[in-house]
N, C-alpha and C positions, 0 to 999 in steps of 0.2 A: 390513781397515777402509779407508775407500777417505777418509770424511768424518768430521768430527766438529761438535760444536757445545755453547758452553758457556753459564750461565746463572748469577746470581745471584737467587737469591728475593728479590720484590716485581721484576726487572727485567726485560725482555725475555729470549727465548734468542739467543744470536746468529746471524747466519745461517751456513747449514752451510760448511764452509772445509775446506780439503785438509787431512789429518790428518797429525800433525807428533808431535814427541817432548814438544815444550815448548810453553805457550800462557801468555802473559802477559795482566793488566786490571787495572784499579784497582778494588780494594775500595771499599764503601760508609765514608764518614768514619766515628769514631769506633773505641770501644775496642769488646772482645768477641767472641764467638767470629760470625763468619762463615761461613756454609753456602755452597756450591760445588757445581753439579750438574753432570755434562758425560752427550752420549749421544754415541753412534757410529754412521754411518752403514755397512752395505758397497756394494760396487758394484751389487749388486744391489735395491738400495733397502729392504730389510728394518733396523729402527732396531734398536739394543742398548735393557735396559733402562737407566732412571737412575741413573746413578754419582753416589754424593754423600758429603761429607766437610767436615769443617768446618777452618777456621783461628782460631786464638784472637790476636787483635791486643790486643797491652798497648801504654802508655804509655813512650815512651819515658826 
């Protein structure tokens, strides 16, 4: 995997960036679960499919 690139639904994907272990962003406000898609690029330019997984943000 040479790139990656990540996305929250209803936002942009972000543009493709050097692929890393960790990748940080700010969630959409409020509470509930939040969906997360990320793809992969390789060097070769061939995309992975969509990885997706959600986060459930409670109230503090």
């Amino acid at each position: 995997m040479a790139r990656s690139g990540c996305n929250i639904p209803s936002a942009t994907w972000s543009p493709w960036e050097r692929a890393a272990p960790l990748k940080s962003w700010t969630l959409p406000a409020g509470t509930g679960y939040k969906t997360v898609r990320a793809q992969f690029l390789d060097r070769s330019g061939n995309r992975s499919a969509v990885c997706s997984d959600y986060i459930k943000v409670v109230a503090p």
